[in-house]
C-alpha positions in Angstrom: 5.6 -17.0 2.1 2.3 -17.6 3.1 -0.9 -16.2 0.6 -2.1 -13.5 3.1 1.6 -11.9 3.1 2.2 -12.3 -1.0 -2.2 -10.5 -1.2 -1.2 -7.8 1.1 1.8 -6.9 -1.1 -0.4 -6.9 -3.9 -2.7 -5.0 -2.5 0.4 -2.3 -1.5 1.9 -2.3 -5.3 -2.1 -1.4 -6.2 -1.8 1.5 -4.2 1.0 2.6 -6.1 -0.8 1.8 -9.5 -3.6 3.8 -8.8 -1.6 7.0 -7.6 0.2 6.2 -11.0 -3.3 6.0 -12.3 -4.6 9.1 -11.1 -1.7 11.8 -11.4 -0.4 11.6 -8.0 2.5 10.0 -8.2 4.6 11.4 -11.2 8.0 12.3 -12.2 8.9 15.8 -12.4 11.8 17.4 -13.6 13.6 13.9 -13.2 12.4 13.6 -9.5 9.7 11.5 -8.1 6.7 13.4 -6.3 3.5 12.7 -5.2 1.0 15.7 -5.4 3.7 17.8 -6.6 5.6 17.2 -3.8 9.3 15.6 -4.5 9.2 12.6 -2.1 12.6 12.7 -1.4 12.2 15.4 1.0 10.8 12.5 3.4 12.2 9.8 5.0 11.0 6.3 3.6 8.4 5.9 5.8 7.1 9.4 6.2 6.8 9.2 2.1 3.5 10.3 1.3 2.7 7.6 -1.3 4.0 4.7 0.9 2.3 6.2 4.4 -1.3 5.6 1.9 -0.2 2.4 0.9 0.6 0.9 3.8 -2.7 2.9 5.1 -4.6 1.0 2.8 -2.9 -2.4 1.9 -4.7 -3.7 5.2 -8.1 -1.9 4.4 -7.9 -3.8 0.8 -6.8 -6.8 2.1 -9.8 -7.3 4.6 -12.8 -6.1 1.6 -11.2 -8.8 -0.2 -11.4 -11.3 2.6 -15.2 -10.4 3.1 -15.8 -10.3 -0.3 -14.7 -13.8 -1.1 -16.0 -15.2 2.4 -12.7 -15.9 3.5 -12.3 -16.7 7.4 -10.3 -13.6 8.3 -9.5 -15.9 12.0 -7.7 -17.9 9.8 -5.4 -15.0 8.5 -1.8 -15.2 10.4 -1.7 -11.3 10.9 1.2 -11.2 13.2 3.0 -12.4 10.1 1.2 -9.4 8.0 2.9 -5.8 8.1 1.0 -3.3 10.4 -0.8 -0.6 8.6 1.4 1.9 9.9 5.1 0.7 10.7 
């Protein structure tokens, strides 16, 4: 896999940390929710976490890019997820 894929999956999986982080995403009563909510009352890609995830994987991934001076033209993004499946 190319960098730019393997960063934007980081960049997901710190989405989910940071829910983690701050009390959004939790288990309850041996379910997972987010903001209470048991996510299993969603399809996978109407989850809540996983719609912001994906939401911002993309938003993370291009800060980084223009933090670090990185050419974002050189960035294969048909080969990146779209922010919103």
């Amino acid at each position: 896999m190319y960098k730019f894929v393997y960063m934007q999956i980081l960049f997901h999986e710190l989405v989910h940390v940071g829910q983690w982080v701050r009390g959004d995403l939790q288990f309850r009563q041996g379910k997972l929710c987010y903001s209470q909510v048991p996510i299993d009352n969603f399809d996978y890609r109407d989850q809540p976490h996983e719609v912001e995830a994906r939401e911002m994987e993309k938003k993370l991934f291009v800060s980084y890019m223009d933090m670090t001076n990185e050419e974002l033209a050189q960035v294969p993004w048909k080969l990146l997820r779209a922010p919103s499946y």
